[in-house]
C-alpha positions in Angstrom: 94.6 76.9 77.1 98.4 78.0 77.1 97.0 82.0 77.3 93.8 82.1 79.1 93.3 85.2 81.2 92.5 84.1 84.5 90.0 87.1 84.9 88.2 86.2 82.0 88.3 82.5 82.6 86.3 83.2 86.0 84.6 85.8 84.3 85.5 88.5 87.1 86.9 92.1 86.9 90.9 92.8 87.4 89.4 94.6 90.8 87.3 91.4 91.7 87.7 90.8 95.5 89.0 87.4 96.6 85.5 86.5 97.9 84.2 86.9 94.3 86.7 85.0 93.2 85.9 82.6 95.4 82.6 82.5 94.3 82.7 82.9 91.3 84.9 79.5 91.2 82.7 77.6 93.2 79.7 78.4 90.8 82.1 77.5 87.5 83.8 74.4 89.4 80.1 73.1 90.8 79.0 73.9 86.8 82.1 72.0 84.9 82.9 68.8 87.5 83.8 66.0 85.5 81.9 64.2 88.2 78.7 65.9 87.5 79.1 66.2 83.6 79.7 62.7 82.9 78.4 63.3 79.2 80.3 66.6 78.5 83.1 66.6 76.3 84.2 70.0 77.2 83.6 69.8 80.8 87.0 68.2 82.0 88.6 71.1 79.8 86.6 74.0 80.9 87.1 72.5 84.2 91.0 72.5 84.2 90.5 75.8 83.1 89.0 77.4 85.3 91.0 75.7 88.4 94.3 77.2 86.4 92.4 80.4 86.7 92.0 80.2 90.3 95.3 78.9 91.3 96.8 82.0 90.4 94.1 84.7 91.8 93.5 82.6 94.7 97.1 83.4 95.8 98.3 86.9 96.5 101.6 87.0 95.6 100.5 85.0 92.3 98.4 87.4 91.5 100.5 90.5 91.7 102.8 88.5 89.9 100.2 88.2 86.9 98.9 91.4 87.0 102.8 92.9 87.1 103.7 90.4 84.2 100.7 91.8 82.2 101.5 94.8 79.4 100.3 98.3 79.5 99.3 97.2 76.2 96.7 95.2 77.3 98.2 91.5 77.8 100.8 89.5 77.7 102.9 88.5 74.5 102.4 85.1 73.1 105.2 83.7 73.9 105.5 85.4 77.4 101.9 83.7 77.9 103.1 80.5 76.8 106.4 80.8 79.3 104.1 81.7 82.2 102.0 78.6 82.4 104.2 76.4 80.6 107.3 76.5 83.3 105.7 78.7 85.9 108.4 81.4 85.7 107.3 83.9 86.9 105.7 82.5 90.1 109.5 81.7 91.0 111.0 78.2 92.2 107.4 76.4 93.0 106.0 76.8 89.5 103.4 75.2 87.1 103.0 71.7 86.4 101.3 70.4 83.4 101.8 67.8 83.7 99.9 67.3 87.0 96.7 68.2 85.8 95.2 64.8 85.5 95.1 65.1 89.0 94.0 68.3 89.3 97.1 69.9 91.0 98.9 72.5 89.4 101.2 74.1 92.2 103.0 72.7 94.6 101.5 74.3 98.0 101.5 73.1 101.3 97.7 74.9 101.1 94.7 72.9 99.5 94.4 73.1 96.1 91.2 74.4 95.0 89.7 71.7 93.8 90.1 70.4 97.5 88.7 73.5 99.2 85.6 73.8 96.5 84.9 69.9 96.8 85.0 69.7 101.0 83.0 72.6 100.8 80.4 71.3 98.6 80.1 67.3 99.2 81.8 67.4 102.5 85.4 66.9 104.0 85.5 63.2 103.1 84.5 63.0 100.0 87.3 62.3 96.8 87.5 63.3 93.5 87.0 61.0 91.1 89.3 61.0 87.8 90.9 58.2 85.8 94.3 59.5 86.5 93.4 60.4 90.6 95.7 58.2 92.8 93.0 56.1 95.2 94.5 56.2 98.7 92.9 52.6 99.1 95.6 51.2 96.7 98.6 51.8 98.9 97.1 50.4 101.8 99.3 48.6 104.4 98.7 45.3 106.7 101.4 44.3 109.4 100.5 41.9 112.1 101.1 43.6 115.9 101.3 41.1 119.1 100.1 43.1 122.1 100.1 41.5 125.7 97.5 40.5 128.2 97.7 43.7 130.4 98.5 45.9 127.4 95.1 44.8 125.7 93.5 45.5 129.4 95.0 48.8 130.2 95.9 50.3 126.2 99.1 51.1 125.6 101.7 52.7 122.6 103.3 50.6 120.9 106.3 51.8 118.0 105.6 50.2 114.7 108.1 49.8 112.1 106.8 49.7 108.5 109.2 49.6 105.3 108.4 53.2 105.1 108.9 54.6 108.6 108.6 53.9 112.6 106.2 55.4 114.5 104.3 55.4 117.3 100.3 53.6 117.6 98.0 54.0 120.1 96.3 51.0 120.7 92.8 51.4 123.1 91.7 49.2 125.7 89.5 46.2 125.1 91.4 44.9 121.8 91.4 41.3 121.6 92.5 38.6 119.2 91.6 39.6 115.4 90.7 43.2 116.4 92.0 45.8 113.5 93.3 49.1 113.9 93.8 51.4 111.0 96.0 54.4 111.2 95.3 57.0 108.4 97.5 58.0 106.0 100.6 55.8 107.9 100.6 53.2 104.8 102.3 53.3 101.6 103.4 56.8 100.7 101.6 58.5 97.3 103.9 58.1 94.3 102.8 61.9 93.3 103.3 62.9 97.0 100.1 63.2 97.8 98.0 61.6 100.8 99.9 58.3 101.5 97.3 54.9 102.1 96.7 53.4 105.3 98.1 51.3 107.5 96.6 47.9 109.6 97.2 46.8 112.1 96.0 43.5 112.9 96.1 42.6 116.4 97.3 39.6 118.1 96.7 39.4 122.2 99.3 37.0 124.1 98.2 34.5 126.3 98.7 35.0 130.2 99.8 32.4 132.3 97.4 33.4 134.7 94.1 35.3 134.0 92.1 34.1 130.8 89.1 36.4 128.7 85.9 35.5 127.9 84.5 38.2 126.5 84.8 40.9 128.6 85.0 39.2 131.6 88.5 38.1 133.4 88.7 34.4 134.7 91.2 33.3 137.6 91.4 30.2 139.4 93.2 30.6 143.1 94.7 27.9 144.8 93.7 27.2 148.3 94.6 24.8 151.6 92.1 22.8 153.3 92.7 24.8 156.8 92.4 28.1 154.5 88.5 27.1 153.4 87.4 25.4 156.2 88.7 28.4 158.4 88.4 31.3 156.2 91.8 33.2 155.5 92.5 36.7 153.7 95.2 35.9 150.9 96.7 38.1 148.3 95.9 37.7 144.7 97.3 38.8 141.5 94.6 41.1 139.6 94.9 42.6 136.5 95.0 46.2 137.8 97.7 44.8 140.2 97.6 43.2 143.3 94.3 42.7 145.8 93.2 41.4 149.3 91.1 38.1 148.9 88.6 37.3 152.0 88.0 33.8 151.7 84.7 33.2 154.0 85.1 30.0 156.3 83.4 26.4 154.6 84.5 28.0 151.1 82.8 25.4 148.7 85.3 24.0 146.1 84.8 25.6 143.0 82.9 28.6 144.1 82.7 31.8 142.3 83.5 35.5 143.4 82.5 38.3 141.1 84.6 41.6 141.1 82.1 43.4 139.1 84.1 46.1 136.5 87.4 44.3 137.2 87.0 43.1 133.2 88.4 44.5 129.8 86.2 47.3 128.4 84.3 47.2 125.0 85.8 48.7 122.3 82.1 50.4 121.5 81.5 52.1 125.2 83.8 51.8 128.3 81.4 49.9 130.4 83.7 47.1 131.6 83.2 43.0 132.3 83.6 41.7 135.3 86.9 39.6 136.7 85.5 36.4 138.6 87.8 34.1 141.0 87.2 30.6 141.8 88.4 28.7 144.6 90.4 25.9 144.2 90.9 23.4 147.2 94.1 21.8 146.7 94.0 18.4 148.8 97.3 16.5 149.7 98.5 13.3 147.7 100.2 11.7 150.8 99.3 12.1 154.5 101.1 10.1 157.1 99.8 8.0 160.1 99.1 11.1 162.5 97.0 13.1 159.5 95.3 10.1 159.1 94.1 9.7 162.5 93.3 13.4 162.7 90.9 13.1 159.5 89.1 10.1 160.8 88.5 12.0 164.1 87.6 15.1 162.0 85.2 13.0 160.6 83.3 11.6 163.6 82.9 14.8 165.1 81.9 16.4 162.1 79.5 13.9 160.6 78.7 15.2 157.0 75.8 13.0 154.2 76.7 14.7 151.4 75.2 12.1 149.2 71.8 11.3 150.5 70.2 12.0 147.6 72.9 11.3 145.5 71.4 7.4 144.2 67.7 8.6 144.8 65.3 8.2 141.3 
């Protein structure tokens, strides 16, 4: 394999175009996969041939560089074949790596190699090669636990993430809650071949407020109020979690009653239709009254006669 002819190992002309190059490859590669001769001896062989072959006529300059490096003769020498794909001299400082075949990479190009381009163009962007010497992105996954706040898991926020590897910056949605995972592609542990680096979780911790607590998607808060304030109705400010609101407490307000802010909730992570954030009413009574309360309640009482449990002992 030290002195193939690229031309001959695609079987195209020296005047080929680079679309029947192109072509040409794809119909050898699709032939000679390792993946889809699993029983071939020769295919893996035949295979790194012809992706050697294409490396270098895929590329331009490559390619001039081959065809000025070839004799009038009629070819190359031996040993001027066997310098030009053992050290990649003539294609300059990037060069040739042997040794890199396993993986099927023989240049190093910021551009796909053509393995790459042939295989997203054949099974689809997301599919990997399979070989035994193919680094597996999955192995160099990454887990670090991330504590987000209350209103940072309502709104969605960025947080900076430090990693033995790097710091950067991670979105993280609205609607996360407590064991909610977050992966962040290619941000894990970096290839040892330099190649596409694993992934990195995140999983997600939400804090506890003091205040408001989730169920579901729906946002609980319990408000404080005075006897005059629900027996005479009163409007009262309130902490929300999109920031401050006016509360209209109706006049009799029952203890315990519930008043739906529908929307007010956390999101889901699957659509943006939100929960709902409910407030109940607390009436907060007095522990001690003196002498003049007293007598006031007792009048209250006569002139407001209430039976609340007239039905309370009935079978």
């Amino acid at each position: 394999m030290e002195n193939i002819d690229p031309y001959k190992a695609l079987g195209v002309g020296r005047n080929a175009t680079d679309a029947e190059i192109k072509t040409a490859y794809r119909k050898l590669a699709r032939r000679y996969h390792p993946d889809l001769r699993v029983n071939s001896k020769n295919a893996e062989a035949r295979f790194k041939e012809i992706s050697r072959a294409y490396e270098i006529l895929r590329d331009k300059e490559r390619r001039q560089e081959y065809d000025m490096s070839f004799s009038d003769q009629g070819g190359f020498s031996q040993a001027g074949f066997e310098q030009f794909f053992r050290d990649g001299s003539f294609f300059g400082t990037g060069g040739f790596q042997r040794d890199n075949f396993s993986s099927y990479k023989s240049f190093r190009a910021k551009d796909p190699s053509p393995v790459e381009d042939w295989f997203a163009g054949v099974f689809g962007a997301n599919q990997r090669m399979r070989s035994p010497n193919t680094e597996n992105p999955k192995n160099f996954g990454l887990e670090q636990n991330l504590e987000v706040t209350f209103l940072e898991a309502y709104n969605g926020t960025k947080k900076s993430v430090s990693t033995p590897y790097k710091t950067l910056e991670v979105y993280i949605p609205a609607g996360v809650d407590n064991g909610s995972r977050i992966r962040v592609g290619g941000q894990g542990r970096p290839s040892s071949r330099g190649g596409r680096g694993g992934d990195l979780f995140l999983n997600l911790t939400v804090k506890e407020h003091r205040l408001f607590k989730r169920e579901g998607k729906d946002i609980h808060l319990e408000v404080p109020v005075t006897i005059g304030e629900a027996l005479l109705g009163a409007t009262i400010e309130i902490p929300a979690p999109n920031g401050k609101v006016a509360f209209k407490i109706p006049p009799g307000v029952q203890n315990a009653r519930f008043f739906r802010f529908r929307g007010k909730g956390f999101p889901s992570l699957k659509n943006p239709t939100r929960g709902d954030f409910l407030v109940k009413v607390s009436v907060v009574l007095p522990e001690k009254i003196d002498s003049i309360s007293r007598k006031l309640v007792e009048e209250f009482e006569k002139l407001n006669p209430l039976r609340p449990r007239d039905n309370f002992l009935k079978r």
